[in-house]
Structure formats: structure tokens, C-alpha cells
C-alpha positions in Angstrom: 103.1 109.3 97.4 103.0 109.5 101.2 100.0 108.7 103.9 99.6 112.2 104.2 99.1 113.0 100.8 96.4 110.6 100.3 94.6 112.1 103.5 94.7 115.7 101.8 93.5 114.7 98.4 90.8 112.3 99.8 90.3 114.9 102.2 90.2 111.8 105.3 90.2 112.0 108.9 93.0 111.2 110.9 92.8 109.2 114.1 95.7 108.7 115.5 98.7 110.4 116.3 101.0 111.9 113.1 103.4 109.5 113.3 103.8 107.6 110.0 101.9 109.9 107.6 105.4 110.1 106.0 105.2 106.7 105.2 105.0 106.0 101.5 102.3 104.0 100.3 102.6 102.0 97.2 99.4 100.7 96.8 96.5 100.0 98.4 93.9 96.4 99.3 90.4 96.4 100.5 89.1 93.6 102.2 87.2 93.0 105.5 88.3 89.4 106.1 91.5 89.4 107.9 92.7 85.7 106.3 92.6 87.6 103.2 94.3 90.2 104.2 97.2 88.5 105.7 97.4 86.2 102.8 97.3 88.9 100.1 97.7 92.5 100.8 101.2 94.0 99.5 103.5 95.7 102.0 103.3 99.6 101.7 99.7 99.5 100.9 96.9 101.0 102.9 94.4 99.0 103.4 90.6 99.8 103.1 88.0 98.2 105.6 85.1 98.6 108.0 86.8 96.6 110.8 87.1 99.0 114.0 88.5 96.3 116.4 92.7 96.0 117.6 92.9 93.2 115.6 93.4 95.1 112.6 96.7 96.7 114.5 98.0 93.2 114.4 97.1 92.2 110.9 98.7 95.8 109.9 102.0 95.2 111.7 102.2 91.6 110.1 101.6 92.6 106.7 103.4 95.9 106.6 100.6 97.9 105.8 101.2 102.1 105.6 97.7 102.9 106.5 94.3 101.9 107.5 91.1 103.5 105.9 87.9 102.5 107.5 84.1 103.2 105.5 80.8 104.5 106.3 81.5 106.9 108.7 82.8 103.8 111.2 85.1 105.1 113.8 87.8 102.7 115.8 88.0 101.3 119.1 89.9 102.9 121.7 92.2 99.9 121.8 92.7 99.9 118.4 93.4 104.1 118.0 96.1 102.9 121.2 97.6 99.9 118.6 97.8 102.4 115.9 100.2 104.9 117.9 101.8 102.6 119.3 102.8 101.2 115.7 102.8 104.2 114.1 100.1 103.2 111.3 97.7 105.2 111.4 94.2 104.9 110.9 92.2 107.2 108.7 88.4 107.5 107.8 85.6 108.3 105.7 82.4 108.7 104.9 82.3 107.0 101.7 81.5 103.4 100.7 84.7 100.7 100.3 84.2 100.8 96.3 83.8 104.7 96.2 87.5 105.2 98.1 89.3 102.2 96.5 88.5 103.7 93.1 89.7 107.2 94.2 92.8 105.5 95.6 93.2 103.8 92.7 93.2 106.5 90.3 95.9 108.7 93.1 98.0 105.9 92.9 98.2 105.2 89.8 97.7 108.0 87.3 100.9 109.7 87.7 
């Protein structure tokens, strides 16, 4: 399943450019402490948080990550919409809480 097939199905926003909504994803984490992030999340995954600021961009780059989803409504930084083009990982959003979209991920992911 690719970034871009996620973004149709959980009908997300897109904020940056199109590059890397080809990427596949193979998973996904949801966490809003970096630490954990970089300690835990799986290459490939997306990555689900309400952290707006650039250093997400870095934490994504390090660990891999396919795509970032951010919650409630939050938008991202200027700097951090730059980052994301610039690494072509883009950075998606929605309205819905972390637990509502990890669930829905979840079930994308794994019910085929």
C-alpha cells in the first residue's frame, strides 16, 4: 500500500509537494515524543503525531519514516512543510484524534 493510497481512503490532506506519495508504507507508529520515536518506529511506517515543528523532518529522515500524519486539525510550520519537500516525506493531516486514525490505519494496513 502506498502513501497515496492511505491519503484517498482516510480521505487526508496533503501538505507538501507529491513527491513520495509512491512510497510504500508498511506500517505505521504514533507517538508525540521524538526519543520514542527514534528509538522505536519501523522504517516504512508513517508516523502519527501532533508535532508541527521541523524537527519532525529530522526524526523522519533518521528513522525512514514514509509519511507523517498530524491530529486535530494541527497544521505544520512553514519550516517544517520546506523539510518535508525537501526530503520528499510528506506530511498529511486530519481532523481526527491520534487513536481514531491509528485504528483506521491499522485496519488499511493490515486487513488485506
Amino acid at each position: 500500500m502506498t502513501v497515496k493510497d492511505i491519503v484517498e481512503a482516510l480521505n487526508l490532506k496533503i501538505y507538501s509537494d507529491s513527491a513520495g506519495l509512491n512510497k510504500e508504507v508498511t506500517g505505521g507508529y504514533t507517538s508525540d515524543l521524538l526519543s520514542d520515536v527514534m528509538g522505536n518506529a519501523p522504517a516504512g511506517a508513517i508516523w502519527i503525531t501532533l508535532q508541527t515543528h521541523v524537527n519532525v523532518m529530522a526524526v523522519a529522515t533518521l528513522k525512514d519514516i514514509s509519511a507523517v500524519i498530524l491530529v486535530k486539525g494541527l497544521e505544520p510550520e512553514a519550516n517544517t512543510v520546506a523539510q518535508s519537500n525537501n526530503k520528499e516525506i510528506p506530511i498529511l493531516g486530519t481532523n481526527l484524534q491520534a487513536f481514531e486514525v491509528s485504528g483506521m490505519l491499522y485496519n488499511l494496513i493490515y486487513s488485506k
